[in-house]
N, C-alpha and C positions, 0 to 999 in steps of 0.2 A: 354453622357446623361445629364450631370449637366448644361454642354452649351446650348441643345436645351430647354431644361428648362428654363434657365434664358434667352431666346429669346422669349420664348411664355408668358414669365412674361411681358416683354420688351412691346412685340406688345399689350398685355391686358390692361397695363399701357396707351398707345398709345392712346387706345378706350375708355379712361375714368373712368376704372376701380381702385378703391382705397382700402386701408386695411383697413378692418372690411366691407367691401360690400357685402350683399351672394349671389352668382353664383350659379341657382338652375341646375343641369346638369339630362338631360333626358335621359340614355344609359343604353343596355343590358352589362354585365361584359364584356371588349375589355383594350387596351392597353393606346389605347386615353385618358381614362375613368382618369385611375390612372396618364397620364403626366399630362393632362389638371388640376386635384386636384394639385400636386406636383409644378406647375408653380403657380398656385393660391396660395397654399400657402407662397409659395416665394415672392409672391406680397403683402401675409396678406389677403387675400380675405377669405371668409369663405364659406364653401361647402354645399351645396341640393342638397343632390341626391335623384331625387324623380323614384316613381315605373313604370315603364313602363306597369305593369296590370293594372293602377287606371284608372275609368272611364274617358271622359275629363274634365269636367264639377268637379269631385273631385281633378281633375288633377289641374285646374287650382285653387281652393281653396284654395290648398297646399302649391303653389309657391309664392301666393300672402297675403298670411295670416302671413305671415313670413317676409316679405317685400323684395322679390326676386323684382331686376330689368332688371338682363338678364336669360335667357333660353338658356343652349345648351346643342344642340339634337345630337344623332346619325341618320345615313340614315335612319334608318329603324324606328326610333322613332319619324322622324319630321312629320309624317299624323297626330300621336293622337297630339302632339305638338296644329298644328292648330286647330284642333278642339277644340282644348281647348282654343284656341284665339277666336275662332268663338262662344264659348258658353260665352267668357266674354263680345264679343262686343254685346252680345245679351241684355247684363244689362246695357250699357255703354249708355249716351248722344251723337249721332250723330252728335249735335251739336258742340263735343267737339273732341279733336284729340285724346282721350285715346287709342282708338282700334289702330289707325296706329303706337302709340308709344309702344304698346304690341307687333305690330305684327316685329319693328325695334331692338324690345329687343332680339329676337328668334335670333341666330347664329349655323352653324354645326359646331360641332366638330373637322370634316375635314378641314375646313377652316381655322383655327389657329392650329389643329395638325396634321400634316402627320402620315400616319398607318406607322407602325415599331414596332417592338419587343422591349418590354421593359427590358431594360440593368438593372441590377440590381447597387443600390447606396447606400450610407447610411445616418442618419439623421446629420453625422458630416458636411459631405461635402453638404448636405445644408444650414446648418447654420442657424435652422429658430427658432425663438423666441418661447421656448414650453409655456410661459403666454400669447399667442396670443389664441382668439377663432379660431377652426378650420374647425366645420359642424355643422350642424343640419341636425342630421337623427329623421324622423318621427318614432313616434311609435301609439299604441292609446289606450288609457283611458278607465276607465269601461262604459263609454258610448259610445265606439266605434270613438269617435271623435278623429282624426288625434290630436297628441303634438308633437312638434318641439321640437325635446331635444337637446341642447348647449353642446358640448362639448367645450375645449382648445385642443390645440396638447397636452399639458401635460396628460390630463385627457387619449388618447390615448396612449401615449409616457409609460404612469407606466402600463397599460393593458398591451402594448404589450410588456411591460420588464418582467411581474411576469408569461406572458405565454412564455415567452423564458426561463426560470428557469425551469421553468417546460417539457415545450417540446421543443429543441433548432432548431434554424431555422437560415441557415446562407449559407453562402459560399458554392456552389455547389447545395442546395438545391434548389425543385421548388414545391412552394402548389398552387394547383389548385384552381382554383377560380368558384368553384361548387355552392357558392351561389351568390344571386345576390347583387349588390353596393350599394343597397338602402337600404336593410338588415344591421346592424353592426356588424352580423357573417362576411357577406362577405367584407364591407368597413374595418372590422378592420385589415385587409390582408397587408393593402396601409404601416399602422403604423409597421404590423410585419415584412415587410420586409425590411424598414428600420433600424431595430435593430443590423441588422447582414448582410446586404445586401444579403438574402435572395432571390430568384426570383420569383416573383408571374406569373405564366403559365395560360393561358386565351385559354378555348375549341374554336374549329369553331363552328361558330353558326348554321352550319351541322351537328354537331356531336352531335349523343345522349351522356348523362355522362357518360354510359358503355364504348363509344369508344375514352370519351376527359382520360378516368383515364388508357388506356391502352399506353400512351405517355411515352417511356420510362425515360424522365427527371422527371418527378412526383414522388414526395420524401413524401408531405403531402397532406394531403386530409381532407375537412369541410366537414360534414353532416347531414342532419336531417334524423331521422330514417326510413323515407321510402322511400330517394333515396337508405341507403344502404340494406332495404331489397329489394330492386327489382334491383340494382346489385351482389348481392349474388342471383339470379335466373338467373343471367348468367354466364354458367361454367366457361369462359375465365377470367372473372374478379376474382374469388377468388383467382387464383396461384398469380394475380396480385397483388391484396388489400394484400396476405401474405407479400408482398416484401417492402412495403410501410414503413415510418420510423414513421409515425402516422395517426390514423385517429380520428379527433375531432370530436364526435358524441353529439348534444347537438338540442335544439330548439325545445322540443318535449318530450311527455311521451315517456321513449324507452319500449317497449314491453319485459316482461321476457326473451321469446322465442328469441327474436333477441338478446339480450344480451350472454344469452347461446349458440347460433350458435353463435355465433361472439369468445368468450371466446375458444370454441373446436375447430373453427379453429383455434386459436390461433393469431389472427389480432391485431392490434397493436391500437386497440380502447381505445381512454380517451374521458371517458362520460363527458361531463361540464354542468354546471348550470349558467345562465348572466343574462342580460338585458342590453338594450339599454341604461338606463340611468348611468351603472356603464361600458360603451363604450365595452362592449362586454363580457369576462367569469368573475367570482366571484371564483367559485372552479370548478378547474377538477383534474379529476385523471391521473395517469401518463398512459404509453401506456403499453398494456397488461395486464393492473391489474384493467379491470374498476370495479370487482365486489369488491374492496376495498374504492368502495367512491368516490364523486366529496371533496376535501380538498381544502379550502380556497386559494386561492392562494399570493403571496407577494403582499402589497402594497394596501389591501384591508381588514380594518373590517367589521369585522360581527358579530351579536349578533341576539338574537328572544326575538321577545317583551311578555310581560307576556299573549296577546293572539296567541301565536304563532306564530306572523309574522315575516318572517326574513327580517331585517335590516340590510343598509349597508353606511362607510363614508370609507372616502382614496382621495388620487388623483386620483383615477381613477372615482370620482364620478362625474357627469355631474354640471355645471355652473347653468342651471336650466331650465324652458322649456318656449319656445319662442314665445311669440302672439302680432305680430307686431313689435313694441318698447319696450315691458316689456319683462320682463324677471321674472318666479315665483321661489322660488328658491326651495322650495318641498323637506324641510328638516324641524324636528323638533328642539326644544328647545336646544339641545345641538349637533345639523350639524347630525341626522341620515335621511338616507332615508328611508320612509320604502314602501316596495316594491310590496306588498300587496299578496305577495306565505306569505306560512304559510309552518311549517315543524319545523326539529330538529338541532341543533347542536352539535357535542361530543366533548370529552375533546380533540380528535387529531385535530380536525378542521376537520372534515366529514358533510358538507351539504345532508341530506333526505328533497326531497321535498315532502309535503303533496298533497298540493291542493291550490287554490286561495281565498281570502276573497271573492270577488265578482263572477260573474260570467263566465268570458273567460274563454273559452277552446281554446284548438291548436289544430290545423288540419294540418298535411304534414308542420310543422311549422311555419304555419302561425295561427296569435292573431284573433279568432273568437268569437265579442260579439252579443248575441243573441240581445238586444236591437236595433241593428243598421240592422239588418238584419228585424227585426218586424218591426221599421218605417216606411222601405223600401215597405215591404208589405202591412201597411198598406195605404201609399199612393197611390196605386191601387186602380181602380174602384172594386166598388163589394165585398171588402173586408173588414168584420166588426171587427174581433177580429184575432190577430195571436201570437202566442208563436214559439219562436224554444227552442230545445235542442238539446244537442249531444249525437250520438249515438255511438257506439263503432265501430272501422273499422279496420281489418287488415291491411290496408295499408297506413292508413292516421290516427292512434290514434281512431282520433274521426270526424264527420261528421257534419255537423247541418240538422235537419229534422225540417218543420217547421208541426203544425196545424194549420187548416186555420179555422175559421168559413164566410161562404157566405151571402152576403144578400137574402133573400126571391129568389126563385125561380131562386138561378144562380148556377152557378158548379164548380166544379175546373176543370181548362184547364194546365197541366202539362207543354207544350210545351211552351200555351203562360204565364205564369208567369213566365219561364225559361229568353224567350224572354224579358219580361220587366225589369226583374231584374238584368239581362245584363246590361242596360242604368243606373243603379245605383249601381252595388257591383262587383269586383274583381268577378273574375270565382270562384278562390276559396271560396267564401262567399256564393254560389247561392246553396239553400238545396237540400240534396239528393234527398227527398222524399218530396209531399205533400201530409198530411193526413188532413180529415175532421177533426173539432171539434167534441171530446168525448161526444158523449150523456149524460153519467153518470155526465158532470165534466158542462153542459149545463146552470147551475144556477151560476155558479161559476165566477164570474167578474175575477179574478186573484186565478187560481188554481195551488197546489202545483208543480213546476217545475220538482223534483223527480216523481212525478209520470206522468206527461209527458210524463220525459225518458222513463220510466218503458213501458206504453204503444207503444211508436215510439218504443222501442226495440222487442217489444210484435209483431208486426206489421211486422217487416220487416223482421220479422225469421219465418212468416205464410208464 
């Protein structure tokens, strides 16, 4: 393993590639994913992994707001790939060569890595500099706007050391790679399995996750709370998920009810609490004891600021986040981050999260800000005023429902605003429901958000 690695570093090198260059990589979770990062880093190169749901046109923002100058795709990712070359050559000077030097930067994956199963190694026998930058994984702001967050290997290297204290992962074992690469639940998989040579196990991209977690090598399993309630509605999976030696349940409000089924089967569930910017968990709790608390974990403090928000600094906090050439470093006066969740801390080190300062909610765990979504709307024809909120959902947390108000004499067409909102937001982002503007709420330039909810909830339980 450590050979073809330092061959696909060798050839990268070959092609002009240098340390500290970022390599924005476009792939659904595969084997490639993780050699193609692991020779990068060998090389010093630093990783994008961007979302395979992003529109093109946000796709290509993303890679180039950061100062990506190659693109590698999987098969099955190089269509939106171009399209998102075709919507940059659309702003580009024809008179100048940008577009064909975009379209030479795009490489397959395949082409520099052969498919094969990935052998498990460890971070000795790479030998690679943990004060090196290592990615930049997106996340996004209360405005909805994409942040390139900087980590080092270090800033992964103490992540993935204080969740091996806690949940150990090594030799013989295999965690399934249930979420996706672009995520740093799912990227931070690459760092844990280095800790302990570990095996990270990647589904066919046939299989639903009902049938990638019935693989009898599968030792641990990442979640957000409504893949695992909609595998626990399949009989087969339960005897399975019992046999498991963890399942990290975090990314999401967990619902009581799911906690409780999970607790009486007696499943090997540790709830956690992260963020991207502190390279993935903060606290989780141990496996089988999740109603005792997500607890700090090593290598990471924490405190809550006098309005409740919890604050966090350590190595594991991110370098700072990435817009172009700068770098902002988004800590205060004495290195805290603060994270903008509010909530409690106790004297054992028990994180309770409250709620957010601002306004995102999570959906099936994904960051949903109403703002970005009302833009969207409102740069539709026809559309003079829009709010979303979230609604409550048993399978997804929570939903966004937008209200819409029409200009003079137009309608709502459900199917086509579905349709147009496609060309600009992740599926997940696109509202359950569209409802008229509240007659009562009519005068109101900016009416109260809570009672929004209160009616979008009112509304979809008529």
């Amino acid at each position: 393993m450590l050979k073809r690695i330092e061959q696909i570093a060798a050839r990268l090198a070959a092609q002009g590639i240098i340390p500290g260059q970022r390599i924005a990589i476009l792939s659904e979770p595969r084997p490639e994913f993780v050699t193609l990062t692991l020779a990068c880093w060998k090389l010093g190169a630093v990783i994008v992994p961007l979302s395979t749901r992003c529109p093109p046109g946000r796709l290509r923002m993303a890679w180039q707001s950061v100062g990506c100058k190659r693109l590698f795709v999987s098969p099955t990712a190089e269509h939106n790939a171009q399209l998102s070359l075709h919507a940059a050559a659309d702003n580009l000077n024809p008179s100048t060569h940008a577009a064909d030097e975009m379209s030479a930067a795009v490489h397959l994956i395949s082409d520099y890595v052969p498919a094969s199963d990935l052998a498990p190694l460890t971070l000795d026998e790479l030998a690679l500099d943990l004060n090196a930058d290592a990615s930049i994984i997106f996340t996004s702001g209360t405005s909805g706007r994409p942040k390139g967050v900087l980590h080092t290997l270090a800033n992964h290297y103490y992540n993935a050391l204080g969740s091996h204290d806690n949940i150990p992962f090594g030799t013989g074992d295999g965690w399934l790679a249930s979420l996706s690469m672009y995520h740093v639940g799912g990227f931070s998989l690459i760092m844990r399995a280095l800790i302990a040579a570990g095996r990270i196990l990647f589904p066919d991209p046939n299989q639903s996750l009902a049938e990638a977690v019935m693989h009898p090598d599968v030792t641990h399993l990442s979640l957000v709370p409504t893949q695992l309630i909609r595998l626990l509605d399949e009989p087969a999976c339960v005897g399975r998920l019992k046999r498991l030696k963890a399942i990290l349940l975090g990314g999401d409000a967990i619902p009581p009810t799911l906690l409780d089924r999970a607790c009486d089967l007696n499943l090997p569930v540790s709830i956690t609490y992260g963020s991207t910017e502190a390279a993935s968990q903060i606290a989780t709790s141990v496996p089988h004891r999740p109603r005792d608390g997500a607890k700090v974990l090593a290598y990471r403090d924490v405190k809550i600021a006098t309005d409740g928000e919890i604050c966090v600094k350590g190595p594991v906090l991110f370098k700072g986040y990435v817009r172009h050439d700068s770098i902002d470093l988004a800590r205060d006066s004495e290195g805290w981050f603060h994270t903008g969740d509010t909530g409690t801390l106790d004297e054992n080190g028990t994180i309770r999260v409250t709620g957010r300062k601002d306004l995102m909610f999570i959906s099936g765990g994904e960051n949903i800000h109403p703002e970005e979504i009302e833009r969207a709307l409102l740069s539709l024809p026809d559309i003079e005023q829009a709010a979303v909120v979230p609604v409550p959902d048993p399978y997804f947390s929570h939903r966004p429902v937008a209200f819409i108000r029409t200009r003079a004499g137009k309608t709502l067409d459900r199917n086509q605003l579905q349709a147009e909102l496609a060309n600009h937001l992740e599926r997940f982002k696109i509202p359950k429901a569209f409802l008229p503007w509240p007659a009562a709420l009519s005068d109101s330039p900016k009416p109260p958000r809570s009672r929004l909810a209160e009616l979008a909830a009112i509304s979809l339980r008529a």
